[in-house]
Structures are given as C-alpha cells and as structure tokens.
MARPA-980479 format. One record per residue: x, y, z of N, C-alpha, C, O, CB in turn; residue number from 1; chain; residue in three letters. Coordinates in steps of 0.2 Angstrom, whole numbers, plus 5000, padded with zeros to 4 digits. Glycine has a CB too. Example, Ala and Ser with C-alpha at 12.3 -4.5 7.8 and 13.67 -1.06 7.14 Angstrom:
BEGIN
{{5066, 4972, 5039}, {5062, 4978, 5039}, {5066, 4984, 5039}, {5071, 4983, 5042}, {5057, 4978, 5045}, 1, A, ALA};
{{5064, 4989, 5035}, {5068, 4995, 5036}, {5064, 5000, 5039}, {5067, 5006, 5040}, {5070, 4997, 5029}, 2, A, SER};
//
This chain:
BEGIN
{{5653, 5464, 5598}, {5650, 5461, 5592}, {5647, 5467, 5588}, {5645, 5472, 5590}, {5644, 5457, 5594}, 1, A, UNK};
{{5648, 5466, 5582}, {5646, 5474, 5577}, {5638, 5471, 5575}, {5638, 5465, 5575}, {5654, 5477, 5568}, 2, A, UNK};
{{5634, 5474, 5573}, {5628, 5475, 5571}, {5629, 5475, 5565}, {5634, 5478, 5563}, {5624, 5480, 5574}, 3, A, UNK};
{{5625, 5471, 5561}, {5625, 5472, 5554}, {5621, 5477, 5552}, {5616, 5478, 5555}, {5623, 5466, 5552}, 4, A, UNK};
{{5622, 5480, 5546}, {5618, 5485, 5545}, {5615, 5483, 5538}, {5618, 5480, 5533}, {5622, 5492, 5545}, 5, A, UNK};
{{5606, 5486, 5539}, {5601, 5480, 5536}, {5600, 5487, 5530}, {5603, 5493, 5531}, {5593, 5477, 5543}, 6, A, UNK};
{{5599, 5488, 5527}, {5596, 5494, 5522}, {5589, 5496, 5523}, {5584, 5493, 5526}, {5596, 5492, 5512}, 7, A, UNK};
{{5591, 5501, 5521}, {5584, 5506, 5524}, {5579, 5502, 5519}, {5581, 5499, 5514}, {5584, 5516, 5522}, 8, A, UNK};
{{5571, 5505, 5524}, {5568, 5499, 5522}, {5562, 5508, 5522}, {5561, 5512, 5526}, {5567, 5489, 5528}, 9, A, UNK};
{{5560, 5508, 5512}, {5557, 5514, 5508}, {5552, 5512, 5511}, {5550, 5507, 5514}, {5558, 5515, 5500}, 10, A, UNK};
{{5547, 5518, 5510}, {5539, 5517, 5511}, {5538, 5517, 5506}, {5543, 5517, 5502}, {5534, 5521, 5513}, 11, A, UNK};
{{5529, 5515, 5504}, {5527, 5512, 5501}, {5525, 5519, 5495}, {5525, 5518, 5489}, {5522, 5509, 5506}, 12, A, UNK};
{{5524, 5525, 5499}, {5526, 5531, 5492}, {5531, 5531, 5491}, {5532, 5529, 5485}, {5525, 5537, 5493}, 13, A, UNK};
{{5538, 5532, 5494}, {5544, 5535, 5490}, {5545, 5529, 5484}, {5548, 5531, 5478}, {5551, 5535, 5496}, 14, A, UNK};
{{5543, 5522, 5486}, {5545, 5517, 5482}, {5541, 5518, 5475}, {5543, 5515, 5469}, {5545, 5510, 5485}, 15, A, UNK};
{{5535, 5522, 5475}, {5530, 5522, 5470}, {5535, 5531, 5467}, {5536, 5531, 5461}, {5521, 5522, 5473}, 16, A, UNK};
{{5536, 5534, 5470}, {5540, 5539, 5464}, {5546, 5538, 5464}, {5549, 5541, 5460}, {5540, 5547, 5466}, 17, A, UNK};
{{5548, 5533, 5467}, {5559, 5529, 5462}, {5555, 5527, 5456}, {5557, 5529, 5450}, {5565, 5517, 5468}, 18, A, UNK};
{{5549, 5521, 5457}, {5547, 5519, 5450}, {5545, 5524, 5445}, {5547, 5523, 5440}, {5541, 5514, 5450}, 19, A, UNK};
{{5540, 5532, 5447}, {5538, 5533, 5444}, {5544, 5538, 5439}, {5543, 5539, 5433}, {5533, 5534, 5447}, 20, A, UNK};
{{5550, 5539, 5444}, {5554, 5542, 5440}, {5559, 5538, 5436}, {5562, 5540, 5431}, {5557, 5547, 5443}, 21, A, UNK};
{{5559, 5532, 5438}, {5562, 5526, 5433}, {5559, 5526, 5425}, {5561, 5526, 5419}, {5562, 5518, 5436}, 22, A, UNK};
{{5553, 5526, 5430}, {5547, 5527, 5421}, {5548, 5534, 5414}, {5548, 5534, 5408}, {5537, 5528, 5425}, 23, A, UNK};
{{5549, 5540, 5419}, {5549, 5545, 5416}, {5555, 5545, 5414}, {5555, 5550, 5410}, {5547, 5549, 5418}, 24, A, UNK};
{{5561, 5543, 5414}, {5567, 5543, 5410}, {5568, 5538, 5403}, {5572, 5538, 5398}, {5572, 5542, 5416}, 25, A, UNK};
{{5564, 5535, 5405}, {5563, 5528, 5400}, {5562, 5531, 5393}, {5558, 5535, 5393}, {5557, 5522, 5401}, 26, A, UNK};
{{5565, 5529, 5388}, {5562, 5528, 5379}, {5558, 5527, 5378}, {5556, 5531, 5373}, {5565, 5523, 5373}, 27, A, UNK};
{{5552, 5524, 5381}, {5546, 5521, 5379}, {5545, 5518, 5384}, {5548, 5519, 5390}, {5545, 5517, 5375}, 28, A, UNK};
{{5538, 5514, 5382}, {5536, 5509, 5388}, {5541, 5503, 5389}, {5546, 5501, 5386}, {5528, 5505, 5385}, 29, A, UNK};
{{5540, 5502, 5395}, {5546, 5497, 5397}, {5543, 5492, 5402}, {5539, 5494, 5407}, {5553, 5502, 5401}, 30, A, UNK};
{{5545, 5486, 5402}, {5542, 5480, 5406}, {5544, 5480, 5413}, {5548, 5484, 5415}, {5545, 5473, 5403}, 31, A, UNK};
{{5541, 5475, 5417}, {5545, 5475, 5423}, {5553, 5474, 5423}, {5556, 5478, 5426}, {5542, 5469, 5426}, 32, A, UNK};
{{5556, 5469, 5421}, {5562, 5467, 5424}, {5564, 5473, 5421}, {5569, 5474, 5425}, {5565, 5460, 5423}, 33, A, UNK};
{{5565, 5479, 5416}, {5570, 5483, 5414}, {5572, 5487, 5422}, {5577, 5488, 5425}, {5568, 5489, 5408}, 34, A, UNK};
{{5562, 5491, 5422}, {5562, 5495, 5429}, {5566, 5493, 5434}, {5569, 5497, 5437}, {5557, 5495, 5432}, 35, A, UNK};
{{5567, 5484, 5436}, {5567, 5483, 5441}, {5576, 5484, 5440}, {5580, 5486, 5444}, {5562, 5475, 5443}, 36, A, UNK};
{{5578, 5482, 5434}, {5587, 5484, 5433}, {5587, 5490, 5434}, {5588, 5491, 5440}, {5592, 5483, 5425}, 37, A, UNK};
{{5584, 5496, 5431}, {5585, 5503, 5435}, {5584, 5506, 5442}, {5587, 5511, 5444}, {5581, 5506, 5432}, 38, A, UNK};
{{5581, 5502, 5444}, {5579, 5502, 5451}, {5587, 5499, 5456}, {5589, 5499, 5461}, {5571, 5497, 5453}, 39, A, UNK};
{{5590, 5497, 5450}, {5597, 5494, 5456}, {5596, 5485, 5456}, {5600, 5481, 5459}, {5597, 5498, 5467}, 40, A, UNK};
{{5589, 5484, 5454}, {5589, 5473, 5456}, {5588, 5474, 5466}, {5586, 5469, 5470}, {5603, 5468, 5453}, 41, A, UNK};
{{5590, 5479, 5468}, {5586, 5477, 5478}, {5580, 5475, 5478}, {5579, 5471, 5483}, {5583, 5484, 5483}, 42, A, UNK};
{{5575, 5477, 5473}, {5569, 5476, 5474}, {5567, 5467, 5471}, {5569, 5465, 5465}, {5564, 5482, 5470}, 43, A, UNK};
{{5564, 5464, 5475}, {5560, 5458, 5470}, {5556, 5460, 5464}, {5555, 5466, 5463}, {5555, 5454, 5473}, 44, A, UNK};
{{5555, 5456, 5459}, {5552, 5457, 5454}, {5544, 5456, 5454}, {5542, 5457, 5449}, {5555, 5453, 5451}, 45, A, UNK};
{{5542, 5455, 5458}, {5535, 5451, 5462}, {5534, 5461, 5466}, {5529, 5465, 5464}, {5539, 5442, 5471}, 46, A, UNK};
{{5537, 5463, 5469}, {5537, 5468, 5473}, {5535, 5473, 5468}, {5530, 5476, 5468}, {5545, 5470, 5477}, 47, A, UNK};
{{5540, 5473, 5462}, {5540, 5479, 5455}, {5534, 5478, 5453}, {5531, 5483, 5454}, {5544, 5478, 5448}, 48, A, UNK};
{{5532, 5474, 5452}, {5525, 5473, 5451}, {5518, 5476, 5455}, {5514, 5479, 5453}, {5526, 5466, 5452}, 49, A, UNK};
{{5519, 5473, 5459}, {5515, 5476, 5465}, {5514, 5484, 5464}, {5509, 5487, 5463}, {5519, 5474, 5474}, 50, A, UNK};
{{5521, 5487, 5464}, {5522, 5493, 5463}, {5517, 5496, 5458}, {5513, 5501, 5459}, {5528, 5494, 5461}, 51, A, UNK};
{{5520, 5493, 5452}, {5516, 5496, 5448}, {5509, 5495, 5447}, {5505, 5498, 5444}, {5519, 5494, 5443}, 52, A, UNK};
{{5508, 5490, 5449}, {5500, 5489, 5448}, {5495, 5494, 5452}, {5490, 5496, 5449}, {5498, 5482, 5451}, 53, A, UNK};
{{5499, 5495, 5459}, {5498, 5500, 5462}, {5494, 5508, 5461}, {5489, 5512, 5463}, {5503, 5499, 5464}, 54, A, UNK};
{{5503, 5509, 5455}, {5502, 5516, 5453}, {5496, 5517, 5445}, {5494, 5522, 5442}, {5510, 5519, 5451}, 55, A, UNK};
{{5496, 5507, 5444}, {5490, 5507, 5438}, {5484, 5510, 5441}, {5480, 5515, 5438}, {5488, 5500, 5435}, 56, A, UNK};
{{5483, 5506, 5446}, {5476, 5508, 5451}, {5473, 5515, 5451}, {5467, 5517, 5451}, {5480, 5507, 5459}, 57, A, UNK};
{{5479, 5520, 5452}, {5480, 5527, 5454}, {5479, 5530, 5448}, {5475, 5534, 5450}, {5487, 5528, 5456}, 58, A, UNK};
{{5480, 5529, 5441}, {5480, 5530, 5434}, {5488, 5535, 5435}, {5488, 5541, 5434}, {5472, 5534, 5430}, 59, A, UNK};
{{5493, 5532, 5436}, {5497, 5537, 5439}, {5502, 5533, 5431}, {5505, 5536, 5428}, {5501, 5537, 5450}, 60, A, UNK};
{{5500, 5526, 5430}, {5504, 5522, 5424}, {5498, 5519, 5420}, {5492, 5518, 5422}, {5510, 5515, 5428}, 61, A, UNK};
{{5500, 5518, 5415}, {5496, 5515, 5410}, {5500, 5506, 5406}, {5506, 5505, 5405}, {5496, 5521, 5404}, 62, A, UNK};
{{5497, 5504, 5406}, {5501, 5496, 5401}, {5496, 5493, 5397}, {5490, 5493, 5397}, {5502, 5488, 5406}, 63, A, UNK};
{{5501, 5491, 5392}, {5498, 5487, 5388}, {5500, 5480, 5387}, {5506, 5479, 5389}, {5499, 5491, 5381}, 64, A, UNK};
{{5498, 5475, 5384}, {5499, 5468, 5383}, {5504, 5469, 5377}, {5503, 5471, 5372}, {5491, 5463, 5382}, 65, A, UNK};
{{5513, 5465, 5379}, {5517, 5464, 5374}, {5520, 5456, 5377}, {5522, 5455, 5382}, {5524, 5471, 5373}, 66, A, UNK};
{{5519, 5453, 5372}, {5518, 5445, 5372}, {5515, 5442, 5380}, {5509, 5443, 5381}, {5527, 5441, 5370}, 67, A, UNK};
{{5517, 5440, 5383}, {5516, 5437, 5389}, {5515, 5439, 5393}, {5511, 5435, 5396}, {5518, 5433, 5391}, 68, A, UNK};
{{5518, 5446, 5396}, {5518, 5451, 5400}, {5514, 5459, 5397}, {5509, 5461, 5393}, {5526, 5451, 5402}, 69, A, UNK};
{{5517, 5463, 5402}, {5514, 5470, 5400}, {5520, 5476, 5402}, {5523, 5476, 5407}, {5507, 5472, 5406}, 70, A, UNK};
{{5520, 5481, 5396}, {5526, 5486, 5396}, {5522, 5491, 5400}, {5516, 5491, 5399}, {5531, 5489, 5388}, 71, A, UNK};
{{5525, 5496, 5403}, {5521, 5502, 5408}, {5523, 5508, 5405}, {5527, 5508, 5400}, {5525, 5503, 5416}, 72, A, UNK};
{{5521, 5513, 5406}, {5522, 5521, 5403}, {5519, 5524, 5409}, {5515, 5521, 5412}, {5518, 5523, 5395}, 73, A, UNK};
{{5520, 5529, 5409}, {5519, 5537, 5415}, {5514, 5538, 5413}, {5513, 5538, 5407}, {5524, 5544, 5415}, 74, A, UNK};
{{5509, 5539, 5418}, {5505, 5543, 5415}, {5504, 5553, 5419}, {5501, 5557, 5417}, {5497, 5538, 5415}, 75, A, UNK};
{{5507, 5552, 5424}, {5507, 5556, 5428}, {5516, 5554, 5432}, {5518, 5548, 5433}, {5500, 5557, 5432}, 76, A, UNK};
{{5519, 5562, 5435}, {5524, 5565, 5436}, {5524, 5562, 5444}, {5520, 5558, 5445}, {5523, 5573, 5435}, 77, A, UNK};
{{5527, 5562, 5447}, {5529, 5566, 5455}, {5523, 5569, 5456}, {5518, 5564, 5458}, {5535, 5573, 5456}, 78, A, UNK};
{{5521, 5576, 5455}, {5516, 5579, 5455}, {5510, 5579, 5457}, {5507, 5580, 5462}, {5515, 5580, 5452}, 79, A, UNK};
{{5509, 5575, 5449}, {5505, 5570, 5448}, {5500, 5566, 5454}, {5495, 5566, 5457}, {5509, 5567, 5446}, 80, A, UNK};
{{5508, 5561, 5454}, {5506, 5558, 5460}, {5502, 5559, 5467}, {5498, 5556, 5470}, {5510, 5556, 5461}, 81, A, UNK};
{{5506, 5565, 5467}, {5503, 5569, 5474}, {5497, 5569, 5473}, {5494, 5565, 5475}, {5505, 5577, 5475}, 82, A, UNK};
{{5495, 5573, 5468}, {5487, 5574, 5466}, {5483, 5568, 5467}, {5480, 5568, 5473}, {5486, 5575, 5458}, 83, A, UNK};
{{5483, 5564, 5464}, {5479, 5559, 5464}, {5480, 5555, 5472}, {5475, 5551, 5474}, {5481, 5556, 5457}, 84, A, UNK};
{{5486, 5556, 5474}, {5484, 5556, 5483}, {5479, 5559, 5486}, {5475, 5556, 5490}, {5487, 5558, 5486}, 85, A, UNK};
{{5481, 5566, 5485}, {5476, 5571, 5490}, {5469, 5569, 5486}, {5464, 5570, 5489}, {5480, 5583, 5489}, 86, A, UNK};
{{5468, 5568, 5481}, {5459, 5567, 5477}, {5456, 5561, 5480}, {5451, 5559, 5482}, {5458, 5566, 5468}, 87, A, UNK};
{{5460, 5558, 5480}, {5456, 5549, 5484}, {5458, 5551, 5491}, {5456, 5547, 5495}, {5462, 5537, 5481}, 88, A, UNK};
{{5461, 5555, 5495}, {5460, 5555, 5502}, {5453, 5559, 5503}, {5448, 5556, 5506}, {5466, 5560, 5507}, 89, A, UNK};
{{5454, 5565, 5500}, {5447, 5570, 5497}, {5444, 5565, 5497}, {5442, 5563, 5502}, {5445, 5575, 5490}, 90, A, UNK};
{{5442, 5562, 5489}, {5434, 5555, 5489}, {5434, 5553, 5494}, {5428, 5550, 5493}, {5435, 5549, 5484}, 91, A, UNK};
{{5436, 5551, 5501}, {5435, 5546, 5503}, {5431, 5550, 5511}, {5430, 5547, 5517}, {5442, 5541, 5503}, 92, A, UNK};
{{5431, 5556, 5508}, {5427, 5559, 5515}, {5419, 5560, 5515}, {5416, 5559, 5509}, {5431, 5567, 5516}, 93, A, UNK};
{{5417, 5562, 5519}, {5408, 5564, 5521}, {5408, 5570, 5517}, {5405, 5571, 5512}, {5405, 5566, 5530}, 94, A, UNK};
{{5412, 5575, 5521}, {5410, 5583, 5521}, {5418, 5584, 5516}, {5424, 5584, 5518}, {5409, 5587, 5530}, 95, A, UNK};
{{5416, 5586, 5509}, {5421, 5586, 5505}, {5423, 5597, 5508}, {5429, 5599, 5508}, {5418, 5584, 5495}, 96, A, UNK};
{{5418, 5599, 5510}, {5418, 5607, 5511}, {5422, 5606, 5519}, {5428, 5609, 5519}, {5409, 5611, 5512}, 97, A, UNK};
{{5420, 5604, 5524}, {5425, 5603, 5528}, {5433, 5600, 5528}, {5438, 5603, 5531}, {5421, 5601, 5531}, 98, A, UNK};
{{5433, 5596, 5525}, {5440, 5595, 5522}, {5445, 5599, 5518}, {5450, 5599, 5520}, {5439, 5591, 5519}, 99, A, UNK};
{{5442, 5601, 5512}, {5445, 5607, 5511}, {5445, 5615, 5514}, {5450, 5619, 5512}, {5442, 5606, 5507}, 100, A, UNK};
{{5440, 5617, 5519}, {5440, 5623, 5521}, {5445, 5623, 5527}, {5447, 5628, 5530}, {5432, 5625, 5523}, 101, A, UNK};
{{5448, 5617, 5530}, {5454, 5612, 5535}, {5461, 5613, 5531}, {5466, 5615, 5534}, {5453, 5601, 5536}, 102, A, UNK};
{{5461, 5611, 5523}, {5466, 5611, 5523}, {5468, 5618, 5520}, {5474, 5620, 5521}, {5467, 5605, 5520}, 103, A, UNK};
{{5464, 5623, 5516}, {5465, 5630, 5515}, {5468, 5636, 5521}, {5473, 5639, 5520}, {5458, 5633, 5514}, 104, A, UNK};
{{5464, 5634, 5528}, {5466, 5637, 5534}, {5473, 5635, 5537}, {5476, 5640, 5539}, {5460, 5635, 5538}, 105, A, UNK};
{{5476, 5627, 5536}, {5482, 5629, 5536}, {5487, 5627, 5532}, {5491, 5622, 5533}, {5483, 5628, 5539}, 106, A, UNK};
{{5486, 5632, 5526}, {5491, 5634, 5522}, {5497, 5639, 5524}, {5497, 5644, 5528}, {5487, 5637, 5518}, 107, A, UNK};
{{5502, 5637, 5522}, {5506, 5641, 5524}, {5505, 5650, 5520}, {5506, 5647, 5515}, {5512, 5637, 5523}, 108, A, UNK};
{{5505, 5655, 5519}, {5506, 5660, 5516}, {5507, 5660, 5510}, {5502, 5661, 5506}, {5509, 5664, 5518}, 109, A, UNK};
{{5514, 5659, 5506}, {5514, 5658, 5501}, {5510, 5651, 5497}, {5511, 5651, 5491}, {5520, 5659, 5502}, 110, A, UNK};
{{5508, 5648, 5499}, {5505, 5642, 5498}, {5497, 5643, 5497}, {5493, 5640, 5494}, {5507, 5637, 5504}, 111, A, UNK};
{{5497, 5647, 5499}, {5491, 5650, 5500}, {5488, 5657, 5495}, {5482, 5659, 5494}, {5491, 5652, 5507}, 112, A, UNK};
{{5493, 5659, 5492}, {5495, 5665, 5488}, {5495, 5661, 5481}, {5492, 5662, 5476}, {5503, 5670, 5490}, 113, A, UNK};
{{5499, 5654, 5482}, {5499, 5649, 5474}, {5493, 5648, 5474}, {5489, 5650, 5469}, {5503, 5642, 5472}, 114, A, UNK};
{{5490, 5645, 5479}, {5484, 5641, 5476}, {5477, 5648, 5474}, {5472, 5646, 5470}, {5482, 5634, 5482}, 115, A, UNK};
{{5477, 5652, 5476}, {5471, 5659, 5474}, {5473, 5659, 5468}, {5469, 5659, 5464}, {5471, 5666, 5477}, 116, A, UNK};
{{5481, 5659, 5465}, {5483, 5663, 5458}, {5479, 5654, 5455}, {5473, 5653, 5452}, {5495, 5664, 5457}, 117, A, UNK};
{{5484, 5650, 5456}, {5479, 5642, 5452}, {5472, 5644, 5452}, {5469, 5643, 5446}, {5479, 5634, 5458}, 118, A, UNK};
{{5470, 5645, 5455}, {5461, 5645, 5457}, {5460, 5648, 5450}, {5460, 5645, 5444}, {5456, 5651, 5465}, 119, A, UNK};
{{5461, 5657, 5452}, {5461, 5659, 5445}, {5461, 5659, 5439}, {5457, 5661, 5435}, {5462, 5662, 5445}, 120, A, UNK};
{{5467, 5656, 5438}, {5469, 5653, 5430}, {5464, 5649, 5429}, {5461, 5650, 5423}, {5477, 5649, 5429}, 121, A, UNK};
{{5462, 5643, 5434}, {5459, 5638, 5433}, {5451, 5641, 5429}, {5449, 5639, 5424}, {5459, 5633, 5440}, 122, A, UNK};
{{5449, 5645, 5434}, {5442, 5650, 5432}, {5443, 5654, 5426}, {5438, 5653, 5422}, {5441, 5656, 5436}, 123, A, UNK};
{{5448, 5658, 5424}, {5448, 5660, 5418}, {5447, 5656, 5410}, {5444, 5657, 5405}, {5455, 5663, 5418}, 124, A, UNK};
{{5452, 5650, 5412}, {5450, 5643, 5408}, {5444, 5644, 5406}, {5443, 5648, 5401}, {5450, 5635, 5412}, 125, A, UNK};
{{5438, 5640, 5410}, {5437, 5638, 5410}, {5430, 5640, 5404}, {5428, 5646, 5403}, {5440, 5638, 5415}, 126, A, UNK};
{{5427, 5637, 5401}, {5421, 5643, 5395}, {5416, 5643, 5399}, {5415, 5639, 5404}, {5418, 5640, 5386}, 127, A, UNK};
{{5412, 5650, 5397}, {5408, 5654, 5401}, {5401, 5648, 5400}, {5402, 5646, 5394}, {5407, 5663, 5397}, 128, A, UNK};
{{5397, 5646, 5402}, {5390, 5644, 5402}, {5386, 5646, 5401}, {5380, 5644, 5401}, {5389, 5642, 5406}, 129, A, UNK};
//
C-alpha cells in the first residue's frame, strides 16, 4: 500500500511571513480573498484571516474598513516581524536586564560586533538632553 502524501503542514510564523511578503509585493492595500489567491487558495479563507488579524495584533499590518470587509497593508518587513517578536517575548519578562544580558552573552561574534555598531548609530541619533 503506498502512503498518501499529506502537505507540509507551515507554522504558525512561517505562515505569518508567506502573508507578510504577499502583502509587500501588493499595489496597495489588498482584501482577504486576493492574499488568500496569492498564497496559492491552500489556505482557508477563515485561516487568512486569522493570519492577519494576528499580524494586526503585532502592528506588523494595518486595515482599513472598504465596504463590508477590510483591505490590509504592511506595516513592517520580515525584520520587522522578527522585532516585534523578540519585544513581546522581552515585555513579557520580570527581569528585562537579565534577559537581555542572556541573550548578548550568546551572541555569536560577528553578531555581536553588529549589534555594538547598531547601539552606536542608535546613540549618535539620538538628541543630546
């Protein structure tokens, strides 16, 4: 007997950066069912939704009210998204200094070399008080 083969079954991020780069290629704001045609139609329409509401949650998408429903726009990248991961894992801790002094320590080297250069730019920004 041959096994049927079932499709990979995405997490719950990857499916949030397919939508979010569906979004960023788009002309404009675009409704559910377009996404859900760019996405290939695998996904329910109910699911797209979820999705996006998701990444509304996040401020990762923005919508506005066009007749009966709501069109989406990007509000943040890939990147982005990361970000606002790593900040609500951060928010959701006691010791925000411990958390961060965990995730500095293992940095890989070069990773470690970006983010001092980031620090600094961020500081130079930044106006004198």
């Amino acid at each position: 007997m041959g096994e049927q083969e079932r499709p990979r079954r995405r997490g719950q991020g990857e499916l949030e950066a397919e939508v979010l780069a569906v979004l960023q290629e788009a002309p404009g704001p675009q409704g559910t069912a377009w996404v859900q045609e760019r996405l290939g139609g695998s996904l329910a329409y109910t699911t797209v939704i979820t999705i996006l509401t998701r990444l509304l949650a996040k401020g990762a998408v923005t919508r506005e009210k066009s007749g009966r429903s709501f069109v989406w726009t990007p509000a943040a990248d890939e990147a982005g998204l990361a970000a606002l991961r790593m900040r609500r894992v951060l928010d959701g801790e006691s010791d925000r200094e411990a958390v961060l002094a965990r995730f500095v320590t293992g940095l890989a080297p070069g990773d470690e070399q970006v983010l001092r250069a980031l620090l600094e730019r961020a500081g130079e920004a930044q106006p004198e008080g």
